[in-house]
Backbone bond lengths (Angstrom), bond angles and torsions (degrees), N, CA, C in turn:
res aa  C-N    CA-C-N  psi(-1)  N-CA   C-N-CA  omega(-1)  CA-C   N-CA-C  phi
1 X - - - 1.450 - - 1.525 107.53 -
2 X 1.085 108.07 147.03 1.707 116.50 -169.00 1.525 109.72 -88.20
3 X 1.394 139.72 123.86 1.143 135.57 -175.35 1.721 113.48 -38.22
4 X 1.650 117.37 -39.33 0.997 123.17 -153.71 1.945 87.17 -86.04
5 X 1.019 121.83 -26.12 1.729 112.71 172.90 1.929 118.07 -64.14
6 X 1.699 88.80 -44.73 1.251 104.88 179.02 1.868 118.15 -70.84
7 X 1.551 104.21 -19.23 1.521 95.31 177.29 1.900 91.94 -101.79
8 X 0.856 122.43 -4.41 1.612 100.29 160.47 1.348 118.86 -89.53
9 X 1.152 115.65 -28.07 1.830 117.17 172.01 1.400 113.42 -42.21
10 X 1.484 93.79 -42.02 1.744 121.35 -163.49 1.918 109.81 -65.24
11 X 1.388 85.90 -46.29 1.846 115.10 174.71 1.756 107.90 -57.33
12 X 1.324 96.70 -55.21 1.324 114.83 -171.45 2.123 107.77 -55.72
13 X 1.615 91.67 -46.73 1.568 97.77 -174.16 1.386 97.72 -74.61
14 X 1.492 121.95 -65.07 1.586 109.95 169.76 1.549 136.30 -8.98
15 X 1.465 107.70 -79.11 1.485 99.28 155.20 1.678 136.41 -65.90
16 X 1.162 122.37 -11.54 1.326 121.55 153.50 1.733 127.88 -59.19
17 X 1.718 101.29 -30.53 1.195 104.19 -174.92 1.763 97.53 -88.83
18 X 1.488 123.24 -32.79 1.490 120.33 169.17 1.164 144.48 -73.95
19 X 2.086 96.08 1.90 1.309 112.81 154.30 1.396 115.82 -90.77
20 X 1.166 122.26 -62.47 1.601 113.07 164.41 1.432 121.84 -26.39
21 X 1.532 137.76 -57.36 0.903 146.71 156.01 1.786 125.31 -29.34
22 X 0.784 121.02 -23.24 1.680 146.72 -155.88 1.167 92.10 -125.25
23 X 1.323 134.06 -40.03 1.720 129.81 167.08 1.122 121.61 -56.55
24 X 1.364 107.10 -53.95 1.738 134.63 -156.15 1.851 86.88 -77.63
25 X 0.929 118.28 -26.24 2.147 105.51 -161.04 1.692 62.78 -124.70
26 X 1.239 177.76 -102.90 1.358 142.13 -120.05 1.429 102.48 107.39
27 X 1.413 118.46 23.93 1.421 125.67 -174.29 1.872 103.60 -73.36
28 X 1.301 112.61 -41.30 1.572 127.16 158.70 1.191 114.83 -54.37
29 X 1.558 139.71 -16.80 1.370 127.99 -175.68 1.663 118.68 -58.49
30 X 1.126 118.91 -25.99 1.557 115.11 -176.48 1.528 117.16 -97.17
31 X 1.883 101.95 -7.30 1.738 95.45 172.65 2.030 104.61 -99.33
32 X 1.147 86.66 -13.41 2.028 95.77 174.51 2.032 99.73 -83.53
33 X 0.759 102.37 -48.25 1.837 92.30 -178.06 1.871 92.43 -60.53
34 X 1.303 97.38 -69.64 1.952 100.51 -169.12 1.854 90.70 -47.64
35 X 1.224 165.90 -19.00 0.850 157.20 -178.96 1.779 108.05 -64.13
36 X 1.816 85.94 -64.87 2.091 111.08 -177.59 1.481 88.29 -48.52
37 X 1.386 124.10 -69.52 1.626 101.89 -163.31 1.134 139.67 -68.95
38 X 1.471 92.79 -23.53 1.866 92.76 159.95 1.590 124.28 -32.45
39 X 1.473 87.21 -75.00 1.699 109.41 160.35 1.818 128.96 -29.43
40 X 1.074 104.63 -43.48 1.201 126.47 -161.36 1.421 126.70 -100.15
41 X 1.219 99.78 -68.83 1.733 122.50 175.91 1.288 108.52 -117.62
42 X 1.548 119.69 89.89 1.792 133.05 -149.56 1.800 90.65 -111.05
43 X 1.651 118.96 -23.11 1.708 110.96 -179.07 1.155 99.53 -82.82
44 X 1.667 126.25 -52.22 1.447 130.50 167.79 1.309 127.56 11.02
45 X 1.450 151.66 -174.82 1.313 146.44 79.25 1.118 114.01 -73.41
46 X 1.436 113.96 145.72 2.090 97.65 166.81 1.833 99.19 -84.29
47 X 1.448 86.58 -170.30 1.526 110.27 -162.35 1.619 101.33 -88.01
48 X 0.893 109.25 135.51 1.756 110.36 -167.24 1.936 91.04 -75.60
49 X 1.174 96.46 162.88 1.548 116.42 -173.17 1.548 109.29 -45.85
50 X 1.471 108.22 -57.01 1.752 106.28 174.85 2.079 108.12 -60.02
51 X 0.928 97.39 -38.01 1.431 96.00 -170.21 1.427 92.35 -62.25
52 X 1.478 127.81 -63.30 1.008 108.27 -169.73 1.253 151.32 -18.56
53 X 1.807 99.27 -75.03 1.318 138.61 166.15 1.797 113.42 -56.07
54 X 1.294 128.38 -35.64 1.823 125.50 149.55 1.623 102.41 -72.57
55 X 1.384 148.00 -6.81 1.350 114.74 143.94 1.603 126.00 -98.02
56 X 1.450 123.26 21.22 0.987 129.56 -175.58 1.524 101.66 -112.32
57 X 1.565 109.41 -23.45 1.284 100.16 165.14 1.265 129.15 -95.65
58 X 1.359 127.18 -25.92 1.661 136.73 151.38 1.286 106.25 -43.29
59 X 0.938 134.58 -1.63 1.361 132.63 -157.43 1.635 107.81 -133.81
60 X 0.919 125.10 -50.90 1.563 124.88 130.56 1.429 125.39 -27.41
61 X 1.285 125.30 -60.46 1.057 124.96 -147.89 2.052 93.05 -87.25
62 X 1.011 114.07 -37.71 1.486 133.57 171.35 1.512 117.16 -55.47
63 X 1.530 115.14 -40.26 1.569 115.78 146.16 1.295 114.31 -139.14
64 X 1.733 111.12 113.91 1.726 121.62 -150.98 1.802 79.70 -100.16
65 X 1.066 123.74 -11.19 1.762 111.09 -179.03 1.821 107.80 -33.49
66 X 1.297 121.72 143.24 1.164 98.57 177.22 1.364 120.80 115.96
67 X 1.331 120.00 -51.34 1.261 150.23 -163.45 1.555 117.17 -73.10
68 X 0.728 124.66 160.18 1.732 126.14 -172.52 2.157 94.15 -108.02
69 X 1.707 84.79 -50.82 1.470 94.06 -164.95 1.872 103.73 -128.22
């Protein structure tokens, strides 16, 4: 195998594992919502990044079911 196959395999698993990762802690949550509204709510604006993340946590915190902590 050619180094240059084996360092893209490597590339390839890397970001697979730093997408999962980014899933699992919710680091992706504000490019997956800005995704839904594109789709969805097209007259809209979405909610800018801070807004977001203070209604994702009011919103959490309002039903903690679920929750570890």
């Amino acid at each position: 195998m050619s180094i240059n196959l084996a360092l893209g395999r490597a590339r390839k698993a890397a970001r697979g594992a730093a997408w999962l990762f980014k899933g699992v802690m919710g680091e992706n949550a504000y490019q997956t919502y800005l995704d839904h509204h594109a789709k969805t709510h097209v007259a809209e604006p979405p909610m800018t990044e801070r807004e977001f993340w203070r209604d994702k946590t009011d919103r959490q915190d309002a039903n903690p079911e679920g929750r570890c902590c």
